[in-house]
gemmi code that builds the backbone of each chain (N, CA, C; Angstrom):
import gemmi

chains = {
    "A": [
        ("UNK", (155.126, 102.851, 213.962), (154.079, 101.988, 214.563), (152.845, 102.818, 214.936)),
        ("UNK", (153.191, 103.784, 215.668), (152.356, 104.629, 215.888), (151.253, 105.108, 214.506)),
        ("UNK", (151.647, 105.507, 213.416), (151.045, 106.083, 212.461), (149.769, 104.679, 211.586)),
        ("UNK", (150.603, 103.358, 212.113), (149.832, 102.369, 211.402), (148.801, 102.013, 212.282)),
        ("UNK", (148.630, 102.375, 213.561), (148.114, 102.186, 214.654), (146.715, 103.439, 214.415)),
        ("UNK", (147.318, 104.684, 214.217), (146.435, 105.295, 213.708), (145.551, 105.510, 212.552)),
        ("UNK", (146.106, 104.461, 211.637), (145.439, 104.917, 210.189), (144.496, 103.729, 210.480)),
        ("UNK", (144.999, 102.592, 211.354), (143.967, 101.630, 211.505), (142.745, 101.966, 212.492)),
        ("UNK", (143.226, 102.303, 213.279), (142.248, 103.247, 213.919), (141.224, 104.089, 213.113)),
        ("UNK", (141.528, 104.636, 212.340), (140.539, 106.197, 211.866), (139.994, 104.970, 210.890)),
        ("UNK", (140.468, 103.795, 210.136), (139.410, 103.183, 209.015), (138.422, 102.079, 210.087)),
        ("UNK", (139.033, 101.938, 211.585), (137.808, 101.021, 211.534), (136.888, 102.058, 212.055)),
        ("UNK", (137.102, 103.229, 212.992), (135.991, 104.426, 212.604), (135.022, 104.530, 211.757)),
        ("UNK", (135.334, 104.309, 210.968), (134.739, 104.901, 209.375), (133.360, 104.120, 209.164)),
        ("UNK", (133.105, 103.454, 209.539), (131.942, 102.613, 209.962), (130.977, 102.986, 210.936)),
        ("UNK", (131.950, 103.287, 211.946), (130.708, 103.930, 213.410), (130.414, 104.909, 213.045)),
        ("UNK", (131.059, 105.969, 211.955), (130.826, 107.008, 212.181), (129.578, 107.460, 210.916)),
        ("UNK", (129.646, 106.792, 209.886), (128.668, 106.530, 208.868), (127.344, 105.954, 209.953)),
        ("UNK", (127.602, 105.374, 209.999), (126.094, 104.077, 210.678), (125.402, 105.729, 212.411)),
        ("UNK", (126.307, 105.864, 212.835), (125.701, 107.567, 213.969), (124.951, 108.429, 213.135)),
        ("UNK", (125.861, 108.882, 211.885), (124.856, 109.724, 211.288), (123.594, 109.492, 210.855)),
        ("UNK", (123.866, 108.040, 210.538), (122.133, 107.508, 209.698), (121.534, 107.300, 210.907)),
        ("UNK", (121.642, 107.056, 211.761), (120.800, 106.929, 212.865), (120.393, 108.203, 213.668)),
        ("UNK", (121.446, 109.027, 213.897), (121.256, 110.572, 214.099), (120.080, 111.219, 213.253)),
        ("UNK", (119.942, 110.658, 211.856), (119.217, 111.351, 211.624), (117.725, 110.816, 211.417)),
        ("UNK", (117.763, 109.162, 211.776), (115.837, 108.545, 212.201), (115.820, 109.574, 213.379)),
        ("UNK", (116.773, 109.464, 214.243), (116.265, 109.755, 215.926), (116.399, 111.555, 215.534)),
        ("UNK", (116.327, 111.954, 215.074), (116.199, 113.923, 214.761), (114.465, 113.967, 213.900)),
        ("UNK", (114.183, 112.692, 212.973), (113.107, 112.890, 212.537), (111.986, 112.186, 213.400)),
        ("UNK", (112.087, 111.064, 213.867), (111.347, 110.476, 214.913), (110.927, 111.522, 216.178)),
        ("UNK", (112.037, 111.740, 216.970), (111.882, 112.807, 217.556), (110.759, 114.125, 217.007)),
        ("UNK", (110.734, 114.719, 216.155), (110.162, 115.218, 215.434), (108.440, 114.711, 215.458)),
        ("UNK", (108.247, 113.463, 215.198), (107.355, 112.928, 214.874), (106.609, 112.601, 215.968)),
        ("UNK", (106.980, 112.476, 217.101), (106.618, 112.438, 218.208), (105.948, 113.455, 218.939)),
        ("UNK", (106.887, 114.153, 218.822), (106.648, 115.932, 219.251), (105.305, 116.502, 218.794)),
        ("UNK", (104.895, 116.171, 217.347), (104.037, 116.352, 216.312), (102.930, 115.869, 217.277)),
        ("UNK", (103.281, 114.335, 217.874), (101.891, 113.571, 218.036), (101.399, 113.875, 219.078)),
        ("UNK", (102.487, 114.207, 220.327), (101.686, 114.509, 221.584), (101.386, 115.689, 221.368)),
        ("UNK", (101.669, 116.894, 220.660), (101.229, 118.286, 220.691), (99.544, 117.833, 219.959)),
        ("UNK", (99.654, 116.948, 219.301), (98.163, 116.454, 218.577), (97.111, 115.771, 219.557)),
        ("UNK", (97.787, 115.307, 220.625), (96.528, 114.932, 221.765), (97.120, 113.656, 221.729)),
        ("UNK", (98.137, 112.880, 220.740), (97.542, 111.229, 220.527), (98.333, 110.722, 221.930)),
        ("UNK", (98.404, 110.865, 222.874), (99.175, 110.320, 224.235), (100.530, 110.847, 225.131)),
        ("UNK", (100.927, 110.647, 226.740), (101.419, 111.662, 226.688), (103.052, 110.752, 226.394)),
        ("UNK", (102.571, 109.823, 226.392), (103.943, 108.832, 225.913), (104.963, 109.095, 225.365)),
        ("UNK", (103.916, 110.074, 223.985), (104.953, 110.776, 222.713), (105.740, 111.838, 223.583)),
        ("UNK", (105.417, 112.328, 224.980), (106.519, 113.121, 225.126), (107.972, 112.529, 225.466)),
        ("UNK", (107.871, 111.377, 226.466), (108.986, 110.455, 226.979), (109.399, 110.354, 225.804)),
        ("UNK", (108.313, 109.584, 224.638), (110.145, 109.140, 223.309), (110.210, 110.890, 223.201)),
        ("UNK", (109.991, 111.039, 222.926), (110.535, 112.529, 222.427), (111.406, 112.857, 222.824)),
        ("UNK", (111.771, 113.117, 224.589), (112.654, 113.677, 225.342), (114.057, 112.431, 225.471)),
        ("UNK", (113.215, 111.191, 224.994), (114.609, 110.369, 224.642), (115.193, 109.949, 223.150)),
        ("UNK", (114.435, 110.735, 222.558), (114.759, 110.812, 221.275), (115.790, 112.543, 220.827)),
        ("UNK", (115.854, 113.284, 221.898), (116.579, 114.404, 221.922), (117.881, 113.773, 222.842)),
        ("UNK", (117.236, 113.408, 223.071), (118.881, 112.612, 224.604), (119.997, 111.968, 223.539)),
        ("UNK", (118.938, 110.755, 222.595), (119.698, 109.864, 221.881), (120.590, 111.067, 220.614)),
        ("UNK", (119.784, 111.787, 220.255), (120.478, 113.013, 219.252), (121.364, 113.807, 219.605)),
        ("UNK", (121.656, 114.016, 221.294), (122.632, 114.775, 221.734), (123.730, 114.000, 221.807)),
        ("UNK", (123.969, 112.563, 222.376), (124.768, 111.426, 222.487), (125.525, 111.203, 221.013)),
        ("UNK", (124.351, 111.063, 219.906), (124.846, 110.280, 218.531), (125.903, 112.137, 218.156)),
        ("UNK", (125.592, 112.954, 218.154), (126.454, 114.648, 217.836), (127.560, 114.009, 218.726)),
        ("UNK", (127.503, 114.066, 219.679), (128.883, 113.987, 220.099), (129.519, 113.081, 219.996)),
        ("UNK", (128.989, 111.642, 219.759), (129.544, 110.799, 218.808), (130.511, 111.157, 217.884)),
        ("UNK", (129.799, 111.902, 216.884), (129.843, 112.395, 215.624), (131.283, 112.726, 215.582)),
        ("UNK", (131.372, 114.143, 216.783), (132.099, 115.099, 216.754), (133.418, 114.035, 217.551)),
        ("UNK", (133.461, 113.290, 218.456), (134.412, 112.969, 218.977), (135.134, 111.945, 217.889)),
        ("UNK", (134.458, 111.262, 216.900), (135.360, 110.499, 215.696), (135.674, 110.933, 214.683)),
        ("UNK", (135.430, 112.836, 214.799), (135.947, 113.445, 213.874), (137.128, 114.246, 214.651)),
        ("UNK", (137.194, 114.178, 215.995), (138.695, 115.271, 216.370), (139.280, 113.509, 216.416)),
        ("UNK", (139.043, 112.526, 216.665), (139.996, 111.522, 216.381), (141.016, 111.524, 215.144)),
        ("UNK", (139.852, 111.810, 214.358), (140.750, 111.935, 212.794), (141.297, 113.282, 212.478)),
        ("UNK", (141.220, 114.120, 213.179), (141.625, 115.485, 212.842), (143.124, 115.372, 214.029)),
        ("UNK", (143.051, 114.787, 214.895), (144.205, 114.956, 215.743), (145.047, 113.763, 215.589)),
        ("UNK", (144.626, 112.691, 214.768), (145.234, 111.477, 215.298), (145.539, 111.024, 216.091)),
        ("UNK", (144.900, 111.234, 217.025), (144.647, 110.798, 218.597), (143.814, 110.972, 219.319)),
        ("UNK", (142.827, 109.707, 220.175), (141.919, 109.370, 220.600), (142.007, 110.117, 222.354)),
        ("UNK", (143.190, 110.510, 222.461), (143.720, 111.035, 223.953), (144.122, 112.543, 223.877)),
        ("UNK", (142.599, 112.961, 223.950), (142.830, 114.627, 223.846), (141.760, 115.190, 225.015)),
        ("UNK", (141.949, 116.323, 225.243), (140.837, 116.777, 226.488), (139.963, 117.275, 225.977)),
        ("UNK", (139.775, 117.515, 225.004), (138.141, 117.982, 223.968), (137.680, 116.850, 224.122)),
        ("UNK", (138.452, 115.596, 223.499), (137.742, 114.380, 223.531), (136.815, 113.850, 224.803)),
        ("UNK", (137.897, 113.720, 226.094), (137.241, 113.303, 227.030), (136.481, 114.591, 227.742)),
        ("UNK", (136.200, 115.741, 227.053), (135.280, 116.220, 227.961), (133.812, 116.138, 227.404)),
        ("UNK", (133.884, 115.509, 225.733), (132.855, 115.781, 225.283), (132.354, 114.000, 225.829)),
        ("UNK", (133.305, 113.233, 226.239), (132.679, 111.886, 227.176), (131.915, 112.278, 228.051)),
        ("UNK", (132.459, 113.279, 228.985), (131.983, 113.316, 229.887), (130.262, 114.214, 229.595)),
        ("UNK", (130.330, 114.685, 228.686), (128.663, 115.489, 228.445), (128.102, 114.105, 228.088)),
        ("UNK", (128.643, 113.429, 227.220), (127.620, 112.040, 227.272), (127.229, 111.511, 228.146)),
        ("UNK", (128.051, 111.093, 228.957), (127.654, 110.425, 230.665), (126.590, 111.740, 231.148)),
        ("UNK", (126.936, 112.537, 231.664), (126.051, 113.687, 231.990), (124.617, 113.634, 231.110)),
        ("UNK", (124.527, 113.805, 230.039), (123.356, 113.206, 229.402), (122.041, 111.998, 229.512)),
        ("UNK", (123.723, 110.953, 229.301), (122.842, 109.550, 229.728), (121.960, 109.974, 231.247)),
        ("UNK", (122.771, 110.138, 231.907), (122.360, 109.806, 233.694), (121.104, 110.569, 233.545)),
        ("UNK", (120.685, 112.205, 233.259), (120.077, 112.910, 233.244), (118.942, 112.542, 232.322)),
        ("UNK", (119.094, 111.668, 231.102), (117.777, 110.632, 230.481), (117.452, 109.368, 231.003)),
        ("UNK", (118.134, 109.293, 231.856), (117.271, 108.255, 232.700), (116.201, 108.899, 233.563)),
        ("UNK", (116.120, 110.092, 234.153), (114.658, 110.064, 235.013), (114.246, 111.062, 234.319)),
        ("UNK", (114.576, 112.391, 233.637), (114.003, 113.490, 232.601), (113.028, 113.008, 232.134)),
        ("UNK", (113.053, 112.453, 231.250), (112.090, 112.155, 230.190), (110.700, 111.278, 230.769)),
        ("UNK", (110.772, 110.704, 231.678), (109.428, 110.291, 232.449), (108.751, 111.150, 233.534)),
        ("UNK", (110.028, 112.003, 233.558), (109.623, 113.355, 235.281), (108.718, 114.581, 234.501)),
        ("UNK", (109.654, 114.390, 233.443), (108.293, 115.553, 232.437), (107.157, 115.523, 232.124)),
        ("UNK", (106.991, 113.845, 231.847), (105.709, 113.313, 231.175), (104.998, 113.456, 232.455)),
        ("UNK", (105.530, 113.199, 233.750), (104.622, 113.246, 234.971), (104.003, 114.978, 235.129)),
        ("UNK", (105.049, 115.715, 235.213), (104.625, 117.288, 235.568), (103.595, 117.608, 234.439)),
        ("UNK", (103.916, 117.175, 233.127), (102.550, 117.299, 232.414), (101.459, 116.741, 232.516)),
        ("UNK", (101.514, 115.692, 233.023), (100.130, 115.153, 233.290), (99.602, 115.607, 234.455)),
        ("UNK", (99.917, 115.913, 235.310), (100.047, 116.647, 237.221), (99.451, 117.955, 236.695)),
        ("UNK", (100.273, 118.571, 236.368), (99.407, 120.162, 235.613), (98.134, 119.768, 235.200)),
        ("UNK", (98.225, 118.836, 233.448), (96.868, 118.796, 233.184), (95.832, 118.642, 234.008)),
        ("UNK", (96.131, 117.659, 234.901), (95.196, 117.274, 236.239), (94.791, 118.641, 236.895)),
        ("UNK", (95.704, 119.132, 237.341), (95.661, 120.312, 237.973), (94.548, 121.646, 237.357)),
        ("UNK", (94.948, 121.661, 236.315), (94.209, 122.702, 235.294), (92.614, 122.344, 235.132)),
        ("UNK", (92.592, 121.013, 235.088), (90.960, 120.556, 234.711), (90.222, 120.124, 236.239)),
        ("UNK", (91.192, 120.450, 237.292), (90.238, 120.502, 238.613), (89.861, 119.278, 238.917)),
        ("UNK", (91.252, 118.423, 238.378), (91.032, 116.494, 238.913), (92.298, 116.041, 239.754)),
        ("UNK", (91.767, 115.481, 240.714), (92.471, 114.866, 242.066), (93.286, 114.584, 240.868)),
        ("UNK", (95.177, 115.134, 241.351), (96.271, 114.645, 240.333), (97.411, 114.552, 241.455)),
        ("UNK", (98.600, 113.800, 241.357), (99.459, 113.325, 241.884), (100.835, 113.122, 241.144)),
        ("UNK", (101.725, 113.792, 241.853), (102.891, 112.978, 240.685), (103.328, 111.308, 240.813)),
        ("UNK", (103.791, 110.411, 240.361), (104.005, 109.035, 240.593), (105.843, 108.850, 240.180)),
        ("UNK", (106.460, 108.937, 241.436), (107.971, 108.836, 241.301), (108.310, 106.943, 241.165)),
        ("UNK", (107.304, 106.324, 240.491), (107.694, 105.038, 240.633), (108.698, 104.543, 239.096)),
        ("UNK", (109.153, 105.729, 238.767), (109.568, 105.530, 237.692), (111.595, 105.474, 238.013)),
        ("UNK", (111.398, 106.274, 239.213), (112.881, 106.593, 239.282), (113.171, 105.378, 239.660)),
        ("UNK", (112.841, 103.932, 240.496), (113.058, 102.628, 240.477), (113.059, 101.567, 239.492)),
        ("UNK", (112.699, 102.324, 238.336), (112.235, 101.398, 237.097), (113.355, 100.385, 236.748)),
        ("UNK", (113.425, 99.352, 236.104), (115.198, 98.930, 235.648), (115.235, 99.710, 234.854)),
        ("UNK", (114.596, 100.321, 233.638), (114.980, 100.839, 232.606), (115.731, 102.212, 232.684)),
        ("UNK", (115.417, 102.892, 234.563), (115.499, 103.851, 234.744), (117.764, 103.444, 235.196)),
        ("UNK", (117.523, 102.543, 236.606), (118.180, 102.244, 236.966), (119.779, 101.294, 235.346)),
        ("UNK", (119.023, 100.909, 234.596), (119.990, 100.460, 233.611), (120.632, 101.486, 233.172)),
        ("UNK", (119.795, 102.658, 232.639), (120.160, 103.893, 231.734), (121.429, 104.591, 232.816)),
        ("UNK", (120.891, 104.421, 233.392), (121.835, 105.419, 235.014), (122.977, 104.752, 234.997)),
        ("UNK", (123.622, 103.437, 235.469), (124.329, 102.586, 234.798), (125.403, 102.813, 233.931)),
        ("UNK", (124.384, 102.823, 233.016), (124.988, 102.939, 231.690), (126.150, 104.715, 231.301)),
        ("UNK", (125.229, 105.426, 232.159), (126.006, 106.695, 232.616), (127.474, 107.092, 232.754)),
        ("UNK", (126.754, 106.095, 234.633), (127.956, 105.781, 234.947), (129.257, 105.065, 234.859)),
        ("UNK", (128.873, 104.220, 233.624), (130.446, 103.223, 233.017), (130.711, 104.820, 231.965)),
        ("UNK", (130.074, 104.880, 231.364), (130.718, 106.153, 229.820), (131.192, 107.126, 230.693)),
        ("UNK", (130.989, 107.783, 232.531), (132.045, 108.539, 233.208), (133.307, 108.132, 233.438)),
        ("UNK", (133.044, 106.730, 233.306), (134.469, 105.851, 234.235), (134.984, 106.073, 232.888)),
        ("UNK", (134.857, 105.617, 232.194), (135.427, 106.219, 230.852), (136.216, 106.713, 230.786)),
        ("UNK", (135.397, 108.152, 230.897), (136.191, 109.365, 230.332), (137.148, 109.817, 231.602)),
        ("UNK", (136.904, 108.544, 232.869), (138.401, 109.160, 233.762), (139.289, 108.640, 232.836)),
        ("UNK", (139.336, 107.274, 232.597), (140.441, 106.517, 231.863), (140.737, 107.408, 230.786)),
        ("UNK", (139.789, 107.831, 230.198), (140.355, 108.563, 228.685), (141.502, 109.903, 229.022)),
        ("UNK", (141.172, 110.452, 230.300), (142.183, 111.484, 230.784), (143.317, 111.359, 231.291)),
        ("UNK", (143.307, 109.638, 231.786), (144.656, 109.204, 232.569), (145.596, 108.949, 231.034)),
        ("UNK", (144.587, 108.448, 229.715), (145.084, 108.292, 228.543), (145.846, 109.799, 227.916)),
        ("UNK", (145.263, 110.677, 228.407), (145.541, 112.308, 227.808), (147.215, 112.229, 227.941)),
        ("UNK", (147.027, 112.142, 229.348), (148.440, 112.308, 230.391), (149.752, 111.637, 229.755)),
        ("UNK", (149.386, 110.398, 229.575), (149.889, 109.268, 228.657), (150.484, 109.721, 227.163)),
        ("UNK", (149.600, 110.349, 226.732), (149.472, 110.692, 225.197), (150.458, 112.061, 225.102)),
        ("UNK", (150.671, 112.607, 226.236), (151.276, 113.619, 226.116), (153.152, 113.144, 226.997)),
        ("UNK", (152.843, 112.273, 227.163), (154.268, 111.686, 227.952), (154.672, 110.761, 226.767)),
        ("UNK", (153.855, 110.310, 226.178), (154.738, 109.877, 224.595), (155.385, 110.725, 223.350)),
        ("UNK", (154.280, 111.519, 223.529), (154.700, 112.643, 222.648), (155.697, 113.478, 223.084)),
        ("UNK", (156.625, 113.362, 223.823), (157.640, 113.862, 224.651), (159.063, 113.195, 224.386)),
        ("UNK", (158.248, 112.278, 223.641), (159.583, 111.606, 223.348), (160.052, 110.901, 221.858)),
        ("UNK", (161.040, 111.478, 221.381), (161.487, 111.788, 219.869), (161.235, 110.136, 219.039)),
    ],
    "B": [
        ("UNK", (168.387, 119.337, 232.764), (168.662, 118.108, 232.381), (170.324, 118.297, 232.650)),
        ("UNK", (170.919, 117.079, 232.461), (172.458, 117.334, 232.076), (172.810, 116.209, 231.062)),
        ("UNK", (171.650, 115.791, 230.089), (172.301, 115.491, 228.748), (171.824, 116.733, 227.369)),
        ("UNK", (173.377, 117.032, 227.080), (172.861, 118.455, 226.200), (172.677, 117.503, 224.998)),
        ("UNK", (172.352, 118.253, 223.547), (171.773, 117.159, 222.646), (173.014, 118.315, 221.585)),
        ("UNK", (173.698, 117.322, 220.415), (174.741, 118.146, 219.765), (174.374, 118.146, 218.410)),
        ("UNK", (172.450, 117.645, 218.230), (172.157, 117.500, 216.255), (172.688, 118.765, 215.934)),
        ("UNK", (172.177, 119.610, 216.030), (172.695, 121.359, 215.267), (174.086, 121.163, 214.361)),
        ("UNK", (174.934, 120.667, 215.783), (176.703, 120.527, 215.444), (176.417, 119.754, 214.015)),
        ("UNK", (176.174, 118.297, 214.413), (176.555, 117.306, 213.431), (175.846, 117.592, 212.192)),
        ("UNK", (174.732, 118.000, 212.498), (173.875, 118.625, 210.910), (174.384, 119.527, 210.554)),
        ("UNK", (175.239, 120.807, 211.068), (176.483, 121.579, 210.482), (177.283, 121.010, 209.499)),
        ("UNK", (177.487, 120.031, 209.886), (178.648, 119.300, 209.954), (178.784, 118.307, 208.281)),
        ("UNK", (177.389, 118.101, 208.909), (177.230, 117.450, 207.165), (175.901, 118.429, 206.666)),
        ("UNK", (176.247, 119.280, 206.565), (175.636, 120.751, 205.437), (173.899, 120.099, 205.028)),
        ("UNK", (173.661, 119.486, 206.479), (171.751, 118.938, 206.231), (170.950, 120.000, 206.928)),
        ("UNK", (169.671, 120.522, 206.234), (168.642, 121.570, 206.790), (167.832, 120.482, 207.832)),
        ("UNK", (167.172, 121.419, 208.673), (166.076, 120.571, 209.537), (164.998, 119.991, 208.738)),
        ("UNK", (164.642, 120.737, 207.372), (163.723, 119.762, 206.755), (164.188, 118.935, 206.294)),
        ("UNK", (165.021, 118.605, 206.087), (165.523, 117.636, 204.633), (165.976, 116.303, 205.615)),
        ("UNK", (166.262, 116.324, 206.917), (167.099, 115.248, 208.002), (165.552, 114.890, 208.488)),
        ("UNK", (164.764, 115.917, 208.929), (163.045, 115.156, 209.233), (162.653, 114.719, 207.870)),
        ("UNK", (162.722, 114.644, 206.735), (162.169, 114.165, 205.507), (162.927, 112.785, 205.295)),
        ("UNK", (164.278, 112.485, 205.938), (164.801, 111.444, 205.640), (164.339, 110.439, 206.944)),
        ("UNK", (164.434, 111.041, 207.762), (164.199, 110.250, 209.223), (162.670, 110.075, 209.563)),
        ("UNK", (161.988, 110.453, 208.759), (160.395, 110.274, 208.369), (159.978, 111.169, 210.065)),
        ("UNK", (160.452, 112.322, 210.705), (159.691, 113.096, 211.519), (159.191, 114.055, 211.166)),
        ("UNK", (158.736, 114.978, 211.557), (157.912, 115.999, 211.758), (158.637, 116.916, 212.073)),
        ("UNK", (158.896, 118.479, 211.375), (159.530, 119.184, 211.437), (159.714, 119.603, 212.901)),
        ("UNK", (158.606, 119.617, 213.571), (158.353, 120.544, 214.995), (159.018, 119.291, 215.651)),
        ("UNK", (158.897, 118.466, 215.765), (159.220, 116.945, 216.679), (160.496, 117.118, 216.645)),
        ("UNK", (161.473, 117.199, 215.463), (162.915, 117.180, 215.250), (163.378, 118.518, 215.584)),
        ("UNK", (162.661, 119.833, 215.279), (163.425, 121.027, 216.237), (163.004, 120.778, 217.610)),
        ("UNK", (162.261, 120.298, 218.212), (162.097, 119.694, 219.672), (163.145, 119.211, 220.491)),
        ("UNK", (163.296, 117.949, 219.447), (164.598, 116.965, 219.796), (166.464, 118.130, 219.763)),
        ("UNK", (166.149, 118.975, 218.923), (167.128, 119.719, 218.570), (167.225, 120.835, 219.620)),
        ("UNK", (166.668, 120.996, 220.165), (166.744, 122.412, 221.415), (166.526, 121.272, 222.451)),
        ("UNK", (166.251, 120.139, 222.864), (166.545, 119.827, 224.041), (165.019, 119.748, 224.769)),
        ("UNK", (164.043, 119.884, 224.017), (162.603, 119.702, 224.137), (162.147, 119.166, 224.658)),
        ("UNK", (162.697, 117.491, 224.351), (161.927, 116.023, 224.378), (162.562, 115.532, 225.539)),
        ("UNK", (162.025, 114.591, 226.377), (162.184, 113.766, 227.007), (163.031, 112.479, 226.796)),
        ("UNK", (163.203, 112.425, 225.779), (163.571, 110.882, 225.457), (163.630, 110.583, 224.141)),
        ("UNK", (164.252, 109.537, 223.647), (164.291, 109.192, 222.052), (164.646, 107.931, 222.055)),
        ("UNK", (163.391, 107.217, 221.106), (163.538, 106.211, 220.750), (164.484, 105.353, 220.365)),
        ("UNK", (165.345, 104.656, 220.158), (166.243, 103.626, 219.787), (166.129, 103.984, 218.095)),
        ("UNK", (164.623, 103.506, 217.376), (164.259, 103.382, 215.974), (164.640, 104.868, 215.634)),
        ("UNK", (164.028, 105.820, 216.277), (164.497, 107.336, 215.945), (166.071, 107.765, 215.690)),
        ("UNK", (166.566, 107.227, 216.869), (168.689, 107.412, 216.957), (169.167, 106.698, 215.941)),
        ("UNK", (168.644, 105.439, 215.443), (168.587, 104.396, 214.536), (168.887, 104.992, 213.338)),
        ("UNK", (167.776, 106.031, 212.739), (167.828, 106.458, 211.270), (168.235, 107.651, 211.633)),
        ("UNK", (168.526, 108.819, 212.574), (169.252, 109.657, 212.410), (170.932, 109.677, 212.275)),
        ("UNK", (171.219, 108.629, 213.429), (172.892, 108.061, 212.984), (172.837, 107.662, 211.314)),
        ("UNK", (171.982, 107.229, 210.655), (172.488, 106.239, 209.877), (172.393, 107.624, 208.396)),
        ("UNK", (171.054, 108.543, 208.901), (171.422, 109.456, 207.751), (172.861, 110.795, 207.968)),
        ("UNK", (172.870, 111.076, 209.210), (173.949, 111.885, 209.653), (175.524, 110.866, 209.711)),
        ("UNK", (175.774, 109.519, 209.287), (176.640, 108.755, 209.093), (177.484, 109.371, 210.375)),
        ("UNK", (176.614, 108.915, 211.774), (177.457, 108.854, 212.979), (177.279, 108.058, 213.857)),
        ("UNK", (178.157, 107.941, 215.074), (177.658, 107.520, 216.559), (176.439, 108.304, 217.266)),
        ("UNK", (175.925, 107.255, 217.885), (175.320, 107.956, 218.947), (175.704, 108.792, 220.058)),
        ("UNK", (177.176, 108.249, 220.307), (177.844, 109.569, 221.178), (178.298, 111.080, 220.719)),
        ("UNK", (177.841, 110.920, 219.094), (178.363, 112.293, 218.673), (177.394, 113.230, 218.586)),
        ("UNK", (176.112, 113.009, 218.684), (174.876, 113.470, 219.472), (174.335, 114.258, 220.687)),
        ("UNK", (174.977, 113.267, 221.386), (175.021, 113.879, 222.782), (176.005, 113.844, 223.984)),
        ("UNK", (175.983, 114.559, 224.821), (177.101, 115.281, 225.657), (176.336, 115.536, 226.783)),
        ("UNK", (177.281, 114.406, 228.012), (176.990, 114.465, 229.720), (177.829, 115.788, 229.995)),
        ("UNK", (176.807, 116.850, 230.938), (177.651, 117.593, 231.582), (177.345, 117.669, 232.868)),
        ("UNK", (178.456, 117.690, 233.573), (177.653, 117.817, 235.017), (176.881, 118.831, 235.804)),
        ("UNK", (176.262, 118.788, 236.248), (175.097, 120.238, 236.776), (176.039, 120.920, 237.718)),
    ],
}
model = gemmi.Model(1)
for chain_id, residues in chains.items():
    chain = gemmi.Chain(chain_id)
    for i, (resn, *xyz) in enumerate(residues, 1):
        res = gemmi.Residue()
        res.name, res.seqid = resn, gemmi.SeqId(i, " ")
        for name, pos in zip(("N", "CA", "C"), xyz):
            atom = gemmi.Atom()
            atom.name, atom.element = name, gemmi.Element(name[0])
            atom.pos, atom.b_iso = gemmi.Position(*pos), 0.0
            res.add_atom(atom)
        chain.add_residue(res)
    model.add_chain(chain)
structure = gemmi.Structure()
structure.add_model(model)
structure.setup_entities()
């Protein structure tokens, strides 16, 4: 049961894990493209996607990597697995205010540098978009507790012939 | 523990290697020397199932209560 459980497992994978890479790799060239534009003057906007276009590329890798030790271990309940959950959550939470706190210190400097009344504006850390992302963090931690109470599990089955 | 496990004996017994009894009982070599030194925790019903039935025994000829 177990083995049909797993082979069904690793094929409906096989889908998420195709569709991460193609997207891994808009958000590696986008990113890119962004980077390009604010270093070009065109706004400082391009830095926010940018810095969430590196967030989304660190998330979709470990994606990557966690539905490939699935298929390499045949089992979804390993502690590589849930620790590389837990860098996702750590990620998420940390792209929720990063990527707008930067765009602020750069604009605060620029201000600063050209000798114009400048201010930072923390009205971002209230944002929903800020507060959703954070959220969103924090369920992919709760997660990866469950995925460890699953470890425990996975290793108390395997204990038995 | 004080249930000892007696495969070794009975696979003596009927002249079967550890690969060839995991190749019939569809386990895993390491899983079945596991079960064979007293490793595992526990064994399935489906597992005792096809090892009685390829070792043509009881389940009591398997294993042995001793008291601690």
């Amino acid at each position: 049961m177990k083995k049909e459980a797993i082979k069904k497992l690793n094929k409906d994978l096989e889908i998420e894990y195709f569709c991460s890479i193609a997207v891994l790799i808009s958000s590696v060239v986008y990113s890119i493209l962004y980077l390009l534009d604010f270093i070009g003057g065109e706004g400082n906007d391009n830095l926010t996607k940018f810095c969430y276009g590196v967030a989304s590329s660190i998330v979709l890798s470990l994606l990557i990597w966690i539905i490939r030790d699935v298929k390499k271990n045949d089992t979804p309940f390993t502690t590589s697995i849930t620790n590389k959950l837990k860098a996702i959550a750590g990620v998420v939470i940390l792209s929720s205010v990063l990527p707008d706190l930067l765009t602020e210190l750069v604009v605060f400097v620029g201000k600063v540098n050209a000798d114009l009344p400048a201010e930072i504006d923390f009205d971002f850390v209230f944002a929903s978009k800020t507060l959703f992302i954070w959220w969103l963090g924090i369920i992919i931690g709760i997660i990866s507790e469950i995925f460890t109470y699953g470890v425990k599990l996975q290793e108390d089955s395997d204990s038995i012939a | 523990m004080s249930i000892i496990i007696r495969l070794d004996r009975m696979m003596a017994d009927r002249k079967m290697s550890l690969n060839e009894l995991a190749e019939k009982v569809d386990m895993s070599n390491v899983n079945l020397s596991n079960l064979k030194t007293g490793k595992m925790k526990g064994i399935r019903f489906e597992t005792l199932n096809a090892i009685c039935k390829v070792l043509e025994c009881q389940p009591g000829d398997l294993f042995e209560y001793v008291e601690d």
